[in-house]
C-alpha positions in Angstrom: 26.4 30.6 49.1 27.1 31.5 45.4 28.5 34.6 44.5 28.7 36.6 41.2 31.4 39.1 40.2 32.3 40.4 37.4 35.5 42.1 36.3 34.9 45.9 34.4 37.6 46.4 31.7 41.1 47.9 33.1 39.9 51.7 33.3 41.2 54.1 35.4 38.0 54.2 38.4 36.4 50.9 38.6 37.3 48.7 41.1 39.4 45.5 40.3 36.0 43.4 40.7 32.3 43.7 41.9 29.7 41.4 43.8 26.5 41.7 41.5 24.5 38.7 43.6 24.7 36.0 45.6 22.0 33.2 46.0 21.9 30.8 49.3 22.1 27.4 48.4 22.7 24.0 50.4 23.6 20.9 48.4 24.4 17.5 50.0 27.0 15.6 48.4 26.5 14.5 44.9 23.4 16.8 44.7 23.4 19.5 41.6 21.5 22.6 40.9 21.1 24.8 38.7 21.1 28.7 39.3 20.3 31.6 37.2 21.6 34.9 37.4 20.4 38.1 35.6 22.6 41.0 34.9 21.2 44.1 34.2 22.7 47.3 32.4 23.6 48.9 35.8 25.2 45.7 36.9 28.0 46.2 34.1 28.4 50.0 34.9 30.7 52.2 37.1 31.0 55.2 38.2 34.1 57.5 36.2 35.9 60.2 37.7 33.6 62.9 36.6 31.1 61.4 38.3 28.9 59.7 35.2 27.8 55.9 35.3 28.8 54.4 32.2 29.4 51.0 30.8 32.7 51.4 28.9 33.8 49.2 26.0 36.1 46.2 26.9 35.9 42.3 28.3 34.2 41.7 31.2 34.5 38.6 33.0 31.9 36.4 35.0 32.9 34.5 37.5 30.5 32.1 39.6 31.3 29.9 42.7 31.4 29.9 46.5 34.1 32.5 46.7 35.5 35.5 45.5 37.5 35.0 42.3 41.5 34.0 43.0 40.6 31.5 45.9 41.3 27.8 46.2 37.0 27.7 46.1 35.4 26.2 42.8 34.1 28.4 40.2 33.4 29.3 36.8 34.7 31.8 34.8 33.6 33.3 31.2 34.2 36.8 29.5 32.2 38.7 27.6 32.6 41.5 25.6 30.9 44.9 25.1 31.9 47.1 22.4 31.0 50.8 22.3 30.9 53.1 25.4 27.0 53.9 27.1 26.3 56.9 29.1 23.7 55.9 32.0 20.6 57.3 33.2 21.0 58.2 37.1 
């Protein structure tokens, strides 16, 4: 399996880091694929303390690979930055 999390901006209410897909996948050795994700605007938001979904400003990192991020598993990791704060629709 590949898993996708991504890592909201140090904010007081979102969690540390978030699944936002997976994809099943077998490969035999020496075998490569390649896999698309899509993130969508919900993907990159959280839910503050008043009780709002918003994407806040900040860096976000992606990681991709076989485990959550901080394991021995092999991965990818990129950040991306948002700039401005967005209110979101319920």
């Amino acid at each position: 399996m590949t898993e996708l999390y991504l890592a909201l901006p140090k904010l007081p209410g979102p969690p540390l880091r978030a699944l936002r897909g997976f994809k099943w996948i077998h490969l035999e050795a020496g075998q490569s694929r390649i896999l698309e994700f899509e993130l969508q605007p919900r993907d990159l938001s959280y839910v503050n303390e008043a009780g709002d979904r918003f994407i806040s400003a900040g860096d976000y990192i992606v990681t991709v690979g076989g485990r959550q991020p901080g394991t021995t598993a092999p991965q990818l990791a990129i950040t991306i930055s948002i700039r401005g704060d967005q209110k979101q629709p319920e």
